[in-house]
Backbone as CSV, one residue per row, in Angstrom:
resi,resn,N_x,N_y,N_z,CA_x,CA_y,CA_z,C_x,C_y,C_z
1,UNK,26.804,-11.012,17.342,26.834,-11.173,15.907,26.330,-9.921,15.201
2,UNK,25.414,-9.133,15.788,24.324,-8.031,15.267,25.195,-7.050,15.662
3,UNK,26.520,-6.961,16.767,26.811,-6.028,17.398,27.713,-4.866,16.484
4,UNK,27.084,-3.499,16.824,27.797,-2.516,15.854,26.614,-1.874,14.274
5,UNK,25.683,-3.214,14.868,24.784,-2.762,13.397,23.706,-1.720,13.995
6,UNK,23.223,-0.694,13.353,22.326,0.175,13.908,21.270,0.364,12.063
7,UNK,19.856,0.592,12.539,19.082,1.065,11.457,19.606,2.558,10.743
8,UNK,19.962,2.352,9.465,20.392,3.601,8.707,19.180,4.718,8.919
9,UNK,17.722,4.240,9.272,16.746,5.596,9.095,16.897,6.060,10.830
10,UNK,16.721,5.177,11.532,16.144,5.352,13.209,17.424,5.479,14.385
11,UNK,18.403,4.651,13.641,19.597,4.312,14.365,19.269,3.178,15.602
12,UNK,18.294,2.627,15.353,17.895,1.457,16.385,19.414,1.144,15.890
13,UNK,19.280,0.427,17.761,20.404,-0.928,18.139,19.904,-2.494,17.919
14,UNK,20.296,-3.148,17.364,19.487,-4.291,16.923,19.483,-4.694,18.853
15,UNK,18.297,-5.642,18.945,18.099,-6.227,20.136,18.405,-7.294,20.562
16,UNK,19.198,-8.677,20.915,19.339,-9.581,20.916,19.896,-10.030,19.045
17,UNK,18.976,-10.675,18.577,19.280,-11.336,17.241,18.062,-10.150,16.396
18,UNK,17.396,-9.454,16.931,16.621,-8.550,15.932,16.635,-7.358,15.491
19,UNK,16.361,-6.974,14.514,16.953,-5.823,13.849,15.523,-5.276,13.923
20,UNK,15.721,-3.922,13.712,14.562,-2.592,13.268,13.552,-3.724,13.063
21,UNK,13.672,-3.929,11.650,12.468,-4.519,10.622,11.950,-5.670,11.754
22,UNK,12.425,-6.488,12.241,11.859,-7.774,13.140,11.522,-7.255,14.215
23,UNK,11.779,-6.433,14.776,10.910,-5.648,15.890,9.824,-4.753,15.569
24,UNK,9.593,-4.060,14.445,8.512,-3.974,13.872,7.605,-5.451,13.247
25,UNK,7.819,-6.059,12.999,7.187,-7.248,12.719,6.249,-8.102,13.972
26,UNK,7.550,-7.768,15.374,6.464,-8.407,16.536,5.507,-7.488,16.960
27,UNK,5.396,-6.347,16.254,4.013,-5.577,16.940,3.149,-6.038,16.492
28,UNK,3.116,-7.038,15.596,1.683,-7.749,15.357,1.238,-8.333,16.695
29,UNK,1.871,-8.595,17.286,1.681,-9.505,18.551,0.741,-8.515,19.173
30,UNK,1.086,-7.036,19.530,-0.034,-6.057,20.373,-1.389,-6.132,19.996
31,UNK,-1.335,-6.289,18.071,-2.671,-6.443,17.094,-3.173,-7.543,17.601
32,UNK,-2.538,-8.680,17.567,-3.591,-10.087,18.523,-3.900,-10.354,19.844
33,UNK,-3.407,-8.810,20.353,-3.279,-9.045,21.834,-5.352,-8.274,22.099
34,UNK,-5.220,-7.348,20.660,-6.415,-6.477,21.386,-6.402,-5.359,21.558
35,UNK,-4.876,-4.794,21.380,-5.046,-3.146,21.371,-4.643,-2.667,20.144
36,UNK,-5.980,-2.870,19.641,-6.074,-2.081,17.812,-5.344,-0.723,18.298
37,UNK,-5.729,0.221,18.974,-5.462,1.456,19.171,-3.720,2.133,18.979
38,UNK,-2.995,0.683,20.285,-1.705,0.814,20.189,-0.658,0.487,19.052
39,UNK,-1.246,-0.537,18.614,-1.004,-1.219,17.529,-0.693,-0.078,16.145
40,UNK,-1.674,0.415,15.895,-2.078,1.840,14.842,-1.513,2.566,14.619
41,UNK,-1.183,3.054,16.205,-0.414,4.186,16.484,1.415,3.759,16.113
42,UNK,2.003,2.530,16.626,2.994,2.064,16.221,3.431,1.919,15.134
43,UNK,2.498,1.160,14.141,2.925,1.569,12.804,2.642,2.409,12.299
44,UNK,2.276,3.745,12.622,2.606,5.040,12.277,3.608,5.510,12.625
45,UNK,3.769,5.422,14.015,5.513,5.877,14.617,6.494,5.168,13.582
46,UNK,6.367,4.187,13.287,7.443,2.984,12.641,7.599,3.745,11.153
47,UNK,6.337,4.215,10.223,6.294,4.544,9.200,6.883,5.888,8.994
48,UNK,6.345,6.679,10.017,7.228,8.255,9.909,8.828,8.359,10.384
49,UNK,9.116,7.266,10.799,10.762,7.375,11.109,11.679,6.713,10.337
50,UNK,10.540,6.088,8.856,11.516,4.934,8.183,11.011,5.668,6.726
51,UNK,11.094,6.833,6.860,10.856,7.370,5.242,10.951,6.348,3.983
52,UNK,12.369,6.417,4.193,12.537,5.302,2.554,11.975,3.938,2.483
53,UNK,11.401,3.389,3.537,10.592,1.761,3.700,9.448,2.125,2.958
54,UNK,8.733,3.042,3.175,7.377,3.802,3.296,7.122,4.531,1.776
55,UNK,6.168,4.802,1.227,5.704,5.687,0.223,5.679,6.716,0.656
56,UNK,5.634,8.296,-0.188,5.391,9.300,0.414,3.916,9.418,1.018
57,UNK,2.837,8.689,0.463,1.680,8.615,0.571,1.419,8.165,1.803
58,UNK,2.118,7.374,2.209,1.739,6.348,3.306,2.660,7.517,4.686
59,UNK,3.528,7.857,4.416,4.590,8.742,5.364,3.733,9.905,5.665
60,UNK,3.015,10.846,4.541,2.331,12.079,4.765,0.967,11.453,5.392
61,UNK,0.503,10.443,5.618,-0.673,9.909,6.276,-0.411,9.255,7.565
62,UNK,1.252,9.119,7.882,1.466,8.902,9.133,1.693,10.506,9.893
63,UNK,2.439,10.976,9.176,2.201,12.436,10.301,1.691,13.078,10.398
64,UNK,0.598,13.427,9.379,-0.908,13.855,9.717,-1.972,13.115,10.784
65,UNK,-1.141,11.769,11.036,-2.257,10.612,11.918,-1.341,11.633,13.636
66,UNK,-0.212,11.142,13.041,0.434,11.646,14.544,0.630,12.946,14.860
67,UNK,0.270,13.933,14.314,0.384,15.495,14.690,-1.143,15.151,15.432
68,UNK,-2.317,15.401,14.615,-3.865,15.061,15.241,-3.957,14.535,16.295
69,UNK,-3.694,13.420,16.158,-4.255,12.283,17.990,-3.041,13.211,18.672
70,UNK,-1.939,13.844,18.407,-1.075,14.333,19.681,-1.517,15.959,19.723
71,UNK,-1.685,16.810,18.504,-2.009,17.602,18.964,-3.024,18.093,19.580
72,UNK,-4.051,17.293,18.898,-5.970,17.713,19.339,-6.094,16.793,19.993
73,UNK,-5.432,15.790,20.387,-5.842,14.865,21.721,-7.119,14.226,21.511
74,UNK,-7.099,13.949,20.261,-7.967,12.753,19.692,-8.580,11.409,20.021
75,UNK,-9.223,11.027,19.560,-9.185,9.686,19.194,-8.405,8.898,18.494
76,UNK,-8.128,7.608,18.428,-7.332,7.145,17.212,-8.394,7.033,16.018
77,UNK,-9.217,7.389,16.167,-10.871,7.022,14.758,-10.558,8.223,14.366
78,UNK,-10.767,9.536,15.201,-10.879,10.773,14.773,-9.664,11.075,14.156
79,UNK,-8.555,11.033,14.839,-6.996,11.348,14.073,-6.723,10.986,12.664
80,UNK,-7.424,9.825,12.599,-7.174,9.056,11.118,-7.903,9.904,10.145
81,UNK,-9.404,9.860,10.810,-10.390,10.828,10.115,-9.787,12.267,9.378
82,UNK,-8.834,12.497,10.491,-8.698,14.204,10.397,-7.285,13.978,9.022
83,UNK,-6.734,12.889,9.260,-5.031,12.720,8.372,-5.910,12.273,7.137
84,UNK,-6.809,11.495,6.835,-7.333,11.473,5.752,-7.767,12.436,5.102
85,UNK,-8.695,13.221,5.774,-9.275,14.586,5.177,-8.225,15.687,4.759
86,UNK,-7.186,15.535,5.643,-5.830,16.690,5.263,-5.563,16.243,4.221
87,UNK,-5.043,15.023,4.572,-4.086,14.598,2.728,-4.789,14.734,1.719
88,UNK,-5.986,14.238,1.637,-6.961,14.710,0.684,-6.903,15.895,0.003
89,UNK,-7.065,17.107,1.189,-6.987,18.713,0.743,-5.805,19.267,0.087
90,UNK,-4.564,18.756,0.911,-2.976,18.959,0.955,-2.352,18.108,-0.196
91,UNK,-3.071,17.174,-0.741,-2.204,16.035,-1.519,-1.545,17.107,-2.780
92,UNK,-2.288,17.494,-3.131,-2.033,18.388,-4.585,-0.221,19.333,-4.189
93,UNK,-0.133,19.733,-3.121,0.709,20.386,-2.392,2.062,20.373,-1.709
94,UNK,1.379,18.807,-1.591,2.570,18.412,-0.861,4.019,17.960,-1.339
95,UNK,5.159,18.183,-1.162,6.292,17.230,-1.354,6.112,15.816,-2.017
96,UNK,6.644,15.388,-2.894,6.419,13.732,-3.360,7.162,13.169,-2.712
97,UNK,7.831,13.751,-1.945,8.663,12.567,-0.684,8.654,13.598,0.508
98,UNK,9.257,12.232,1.643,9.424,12.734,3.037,10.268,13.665,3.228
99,UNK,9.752,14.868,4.099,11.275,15.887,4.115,12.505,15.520,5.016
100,UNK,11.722,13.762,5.295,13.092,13.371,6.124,13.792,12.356,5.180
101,UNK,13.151,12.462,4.084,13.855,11.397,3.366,15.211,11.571,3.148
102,UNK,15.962,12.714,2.819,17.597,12.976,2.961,18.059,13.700,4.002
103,UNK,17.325,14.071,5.019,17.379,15.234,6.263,16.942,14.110,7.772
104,UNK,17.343,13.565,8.083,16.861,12.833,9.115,17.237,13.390,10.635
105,UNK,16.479,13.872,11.767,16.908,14.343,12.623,17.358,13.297,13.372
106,UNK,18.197,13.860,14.778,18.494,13.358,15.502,17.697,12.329,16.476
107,UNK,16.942,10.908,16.306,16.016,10.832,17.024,16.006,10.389,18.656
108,UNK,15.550,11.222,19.751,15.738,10.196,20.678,15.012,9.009,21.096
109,UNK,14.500,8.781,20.099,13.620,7.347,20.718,13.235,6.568,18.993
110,UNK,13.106,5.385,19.765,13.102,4.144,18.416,12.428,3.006,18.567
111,UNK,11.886,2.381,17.950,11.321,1.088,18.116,11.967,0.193,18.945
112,UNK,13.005,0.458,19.286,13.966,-0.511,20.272,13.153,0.216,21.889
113,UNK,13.251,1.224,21.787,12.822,2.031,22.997,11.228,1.586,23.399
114,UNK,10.498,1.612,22.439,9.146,1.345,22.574,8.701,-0.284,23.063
115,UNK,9.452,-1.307,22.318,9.654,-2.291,22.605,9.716,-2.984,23.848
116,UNK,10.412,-1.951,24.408,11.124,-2.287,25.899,10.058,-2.376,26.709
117,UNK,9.001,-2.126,26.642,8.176,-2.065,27.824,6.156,-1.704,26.950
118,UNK,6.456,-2.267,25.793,5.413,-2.632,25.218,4.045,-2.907,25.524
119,UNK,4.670,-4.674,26.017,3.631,-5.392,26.636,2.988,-4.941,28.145
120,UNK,3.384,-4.159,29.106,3.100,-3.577,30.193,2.031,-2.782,29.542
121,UNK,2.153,-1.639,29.087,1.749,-0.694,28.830,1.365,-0.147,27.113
122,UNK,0.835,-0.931,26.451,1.154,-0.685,24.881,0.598,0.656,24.245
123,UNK,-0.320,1.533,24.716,-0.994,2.440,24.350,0.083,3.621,25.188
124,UNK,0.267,3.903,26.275,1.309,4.809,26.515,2.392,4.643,25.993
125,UNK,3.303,3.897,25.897,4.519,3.656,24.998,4.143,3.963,23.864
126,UNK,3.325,3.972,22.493,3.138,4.577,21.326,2.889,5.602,21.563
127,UNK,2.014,6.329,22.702,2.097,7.701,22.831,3.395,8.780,23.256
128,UNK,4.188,7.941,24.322,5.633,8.137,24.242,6.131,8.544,22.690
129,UNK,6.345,7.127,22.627,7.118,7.602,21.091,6.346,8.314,20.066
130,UNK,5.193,8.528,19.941,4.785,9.650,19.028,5.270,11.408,19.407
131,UNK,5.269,11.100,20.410,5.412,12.592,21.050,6.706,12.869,20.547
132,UNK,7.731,11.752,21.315,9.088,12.092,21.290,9.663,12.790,19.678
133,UNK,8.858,11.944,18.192,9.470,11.521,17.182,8.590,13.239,16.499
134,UNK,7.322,13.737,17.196,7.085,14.891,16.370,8.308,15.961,17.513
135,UNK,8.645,15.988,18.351,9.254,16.418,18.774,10.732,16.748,18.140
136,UNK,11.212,15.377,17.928,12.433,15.807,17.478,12.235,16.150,15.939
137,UNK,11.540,16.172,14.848,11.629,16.586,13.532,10.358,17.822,13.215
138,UNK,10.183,18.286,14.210,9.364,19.768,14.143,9.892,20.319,12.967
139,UNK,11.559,20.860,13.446,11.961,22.082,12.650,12.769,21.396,11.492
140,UNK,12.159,19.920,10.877,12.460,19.267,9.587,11.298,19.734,8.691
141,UNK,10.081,19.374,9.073,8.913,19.799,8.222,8.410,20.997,7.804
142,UNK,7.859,21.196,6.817,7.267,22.133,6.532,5.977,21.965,5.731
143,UNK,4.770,22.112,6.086,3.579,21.891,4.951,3.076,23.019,4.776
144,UNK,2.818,23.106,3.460,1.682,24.284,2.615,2.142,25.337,1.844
């Protein structure tokens, strides 16, 4: 019934009967499972790949969360720490929207991908897909 439909931001494949948005919705399930950490990190991945769902506010505070914990190999406390304090400094500066908001790269990985193997492993799979998603939109961004 779903077949042929893909997310206009991510290009997810819907999964069974669920689309993008409802597979973001069961990551609450990781949140009641106990891994605040993975959980965090997911809806940041989810937020920086869905520009137009998202505020610019909320988008420039996801990839400041996910450059930090991936580049400085953070904490998830400290990363947040560090994306708060940037936007703070940077807000005045920045773009009022995502520079993926009309420029969307090619992504190889999606909430469908992360999904897949979630519950095994929920903290490596968000680290997966964080990696993958600054990976593929490097040479989209630009700050300062």
């Amino acid at each position: 019934m779903l077949e042929g439909l893909q997310c206009e931001e991510c290009g997810a494949s819907p999964r069974g009967m669920k689309l993008c948005h409802d597979m973001f919705d069961d990551l609450l399930g990781i949140k009641y499972r106990g891994d605040g950490e993975a959980y965090r990190l997911a809806v940041a991945c989810y937020t920086f790949q869905h520009p137009r769902s998202h505020s610019s506010t909320a988008w420039w505070f996801a990839y400041f969360y996910l450059e930090a914990l991936y580049t400085q190999q953070l904490t998830s406390q400290e990363a947040r720490e560090i994306a708060h304090n940037r936007y703070e400094d940077e807000q005045s500066n920045l773009p009022t929207e995502s520079p993926l908001l009309h420029n969307t790269p090619p992504w190889t990985a999606t909430i469908s991908d992360f999904t897949s193997n979630v519950l095994e492993a929920p903290l490596d799979e968000a680290l997966k897909w964080s990696h993958a998603l600054l990976q593929d939109a490097k040479s989209y961004i630009r700050v300062g």
